[in-house]
N, C-alpha and C positions, 0 to 999 in steps of 0.2 A: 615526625609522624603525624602529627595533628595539623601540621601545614597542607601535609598530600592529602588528609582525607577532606575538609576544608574546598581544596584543589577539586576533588573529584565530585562533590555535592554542588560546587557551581557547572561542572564542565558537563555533565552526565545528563542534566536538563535541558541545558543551552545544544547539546548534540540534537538532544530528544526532537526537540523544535524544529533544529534546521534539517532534519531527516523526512520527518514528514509534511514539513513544508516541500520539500524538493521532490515526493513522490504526489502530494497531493498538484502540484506544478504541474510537471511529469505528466499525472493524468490530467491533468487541465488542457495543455497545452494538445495532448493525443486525440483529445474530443473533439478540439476545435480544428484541427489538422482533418481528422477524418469527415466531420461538417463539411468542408468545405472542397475538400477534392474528390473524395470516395463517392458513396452514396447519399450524402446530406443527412438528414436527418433518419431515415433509416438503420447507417452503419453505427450511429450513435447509440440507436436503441439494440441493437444488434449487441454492442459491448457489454453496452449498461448490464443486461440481461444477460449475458455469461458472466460478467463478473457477481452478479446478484444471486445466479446460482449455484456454479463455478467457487466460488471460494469456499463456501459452506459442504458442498460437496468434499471437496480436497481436504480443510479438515478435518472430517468424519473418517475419511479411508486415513488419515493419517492418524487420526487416534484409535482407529478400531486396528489400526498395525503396529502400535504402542502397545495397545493394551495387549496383543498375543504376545509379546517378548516378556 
């Protein structure tokens, strides 16, 4: 038992890391994609700025639909 738990305090960080290294990538690579073929530096700011809003938004409706249940 002490072996698994052990097991899961190194594996559970080392995930943690390679997760959002792979989404911070993810969107690195989606910025420089969109630079360069879309609109340049417009559809950049275009993202930036849904995602700047956009997420804060989503989770407000998601916890104001929490909190009714």
């Amino acid at each position: 038992m002490e072996k698994g738990r052990f097991n899961f305090a190194l594996l559970y960080p080392f995930l943690a890391v390679i997760i959002i290294a792979a989404y911070a990538g993810g969107l690195g690579v989606l910025f420089m994609v969109l630079n360069e073929v879309v609109m340049e530096e417009w559809s950049v700011v275009v993202l930036g700025m849904a995602l700047v809003v956009g997420v804060p938004v989503v989770a407000a409706l998601v916890q104001r639909r929490l909190e009714r249940e």
